[in-house]
N, C-alpha and C positions, 0 to 999 in steps of 0.2 A: 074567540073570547077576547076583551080588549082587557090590554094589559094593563097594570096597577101605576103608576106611578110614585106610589109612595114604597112601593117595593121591589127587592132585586133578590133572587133565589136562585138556586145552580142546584140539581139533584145528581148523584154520582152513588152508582153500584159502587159496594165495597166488594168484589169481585168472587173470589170462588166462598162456599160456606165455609164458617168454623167446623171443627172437630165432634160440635155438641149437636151438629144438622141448623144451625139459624144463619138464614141468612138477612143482612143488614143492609139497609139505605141511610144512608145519611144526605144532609141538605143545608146549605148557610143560606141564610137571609140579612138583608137589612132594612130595617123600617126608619121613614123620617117622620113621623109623626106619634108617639114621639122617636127620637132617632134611636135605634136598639137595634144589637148586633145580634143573630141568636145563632147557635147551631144545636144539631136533632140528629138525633140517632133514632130509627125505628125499623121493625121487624118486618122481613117483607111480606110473613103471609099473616100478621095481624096478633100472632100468640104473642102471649105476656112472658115475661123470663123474670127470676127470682128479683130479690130486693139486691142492691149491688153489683149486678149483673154488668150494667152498664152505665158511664159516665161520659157528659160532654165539658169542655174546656170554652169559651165563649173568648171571641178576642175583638176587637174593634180597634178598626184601623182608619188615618187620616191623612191622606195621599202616600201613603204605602208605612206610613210612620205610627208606631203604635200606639193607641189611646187609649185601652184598658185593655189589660190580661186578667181573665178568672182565673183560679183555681178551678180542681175539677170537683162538677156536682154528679152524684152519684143518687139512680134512684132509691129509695126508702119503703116504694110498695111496689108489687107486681103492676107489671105495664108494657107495653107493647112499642110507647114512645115516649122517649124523652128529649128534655129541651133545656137549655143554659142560654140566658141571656147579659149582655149585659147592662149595667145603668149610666155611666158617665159619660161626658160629651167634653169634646177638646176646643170646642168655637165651631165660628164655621166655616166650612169648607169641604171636600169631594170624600165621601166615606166609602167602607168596603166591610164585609165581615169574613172574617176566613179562622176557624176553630182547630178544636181539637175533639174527636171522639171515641173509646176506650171500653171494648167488652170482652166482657170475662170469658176465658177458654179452657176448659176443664182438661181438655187433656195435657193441656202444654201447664196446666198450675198456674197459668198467669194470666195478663190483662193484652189485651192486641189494640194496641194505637194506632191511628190515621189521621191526614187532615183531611177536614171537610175541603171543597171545591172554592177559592174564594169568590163571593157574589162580585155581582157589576158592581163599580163604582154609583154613589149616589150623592147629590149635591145637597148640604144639610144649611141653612141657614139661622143660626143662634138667635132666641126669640130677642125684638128690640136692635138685633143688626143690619145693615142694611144690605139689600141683595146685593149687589154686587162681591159683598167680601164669601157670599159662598162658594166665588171661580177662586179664591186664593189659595194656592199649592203653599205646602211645608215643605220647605226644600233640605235636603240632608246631602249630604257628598257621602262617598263610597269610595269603594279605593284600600288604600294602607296610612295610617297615621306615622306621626316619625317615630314611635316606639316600636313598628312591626306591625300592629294591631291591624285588620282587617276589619272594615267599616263596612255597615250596609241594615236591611232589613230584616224582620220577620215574614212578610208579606208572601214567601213563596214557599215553595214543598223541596227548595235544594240545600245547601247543608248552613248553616246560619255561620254568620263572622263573629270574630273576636266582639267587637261591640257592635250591639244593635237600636236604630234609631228608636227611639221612646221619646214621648212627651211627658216631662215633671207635673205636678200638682202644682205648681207653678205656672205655669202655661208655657215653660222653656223647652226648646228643643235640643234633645242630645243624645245620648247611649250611655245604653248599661250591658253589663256582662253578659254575655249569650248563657252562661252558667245557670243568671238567675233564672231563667225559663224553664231550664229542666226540673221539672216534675216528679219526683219517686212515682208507683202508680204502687197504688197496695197491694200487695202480697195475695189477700185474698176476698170476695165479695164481704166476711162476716164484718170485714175491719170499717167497712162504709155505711154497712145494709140500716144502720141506725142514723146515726149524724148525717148520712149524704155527703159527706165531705172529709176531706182533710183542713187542719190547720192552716191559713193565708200565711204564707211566708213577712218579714217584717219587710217593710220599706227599703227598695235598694236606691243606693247614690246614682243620679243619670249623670253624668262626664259631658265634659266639652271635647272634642274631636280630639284631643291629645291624651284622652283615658285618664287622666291623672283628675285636672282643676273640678270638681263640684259643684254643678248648677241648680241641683234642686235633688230631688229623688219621685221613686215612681212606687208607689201602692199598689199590691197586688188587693185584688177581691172576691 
């Protein structure tokens, strides 16, 4: 089968079942046309699970620097797959999609998190720019700031730094609090199974490399 061009996907067993017998795949993709990060949670042998049951977090990334964070969507009707995508774009240049996915475990009372696998990188070019600038890297440093702080990214499954690179609504490159990322996860499916969601947290400050000066701020959605 010839492969897609316009997309990049990674599928990954979520490894032994839950406590309730379902077992789950999940899968990131990235599409460039138009560019959308998505990740899916879905059942492996096809059954639907209650409304709530399960939620994806969607995140898109731009040479390993973050370009939007969702909130998590939670489904609202019986289904077997669900999907969170996202919609905003940081310019152009090398993308990647790498999530979050969260289902409900009745025996434990609570929600089981994982990341999705992050997809290949994929080369996006901003409509009216010129190819060339979709080889351009955002470059961030890593390391320790002089206040102690621990710089670096979201982009992997190991334990996140003091501040994490994010792109402003602004088009500025910088970090914000590894804090703002964590996510409560609800208590229980009832609190989701209507709305599909929680509340998007407000706008947090992105930093220049020394945590402190304010270069823009980052929207969650």
């Amino acid at each position: 089968m010839r492969s897609d061009p316009h997309r990049s996907d990674v599928n990954q067993t979520w490894g032994s079942p839950s406590s309730d017998g379902i077992n789950y795949l999940h899968l990131s993709t990235i599409n460039n046309a138009p560019l959308v990060a998505s990740s899916r949670i879905y059942t492996v042998d096809g059954n639907e699970v209650s409304p709530g049951t399960v939620g994806v977090r969607a995140r898109l990334f731009k040479s390993g620097v973050l370009c939007q964070a969702k909130v998590y969507e939670y489904n609202t009707t019986p289904t077997s797959s669900f999907t969170g995508a996202t919609a905003n774009t940081c310019g152009s240049g090398s993308y990647n999609s790498h999530g979050f996915v969260a289902a409900f475990n009745s025996a434990n009372g609570g929600y089981r998190e994982t990341f999705t696998f992050p997809s290949n990188p994929l080369n996006w070019t901003a409509p009216g720019a010129a190819a060339p600038q979709a080889r351009s890297a955002t470059v961030v440093e890593s390391g320790t700031n002089e206040r102690g702080q621990s710089l670096g990214t979201a982009d992997t499954t190991a334990e996140l730094p003091d501040l994490v690179a994010a792109i402003a609504t602004n088009g500025q490159t910088g970090y914000i609090s590894s804090d703002a990322l964590n996510e409560e996860l609800p208590a229980n499916p009832e609190q989701v199974a209507q709305t599909g969601r929680v509340q998007a947290p407000p706008a947090v400050p992105v930093f220049a490399k020394d945590g402190v000066t304010v270069i823009g701020e980052f929207q969650f959605s």
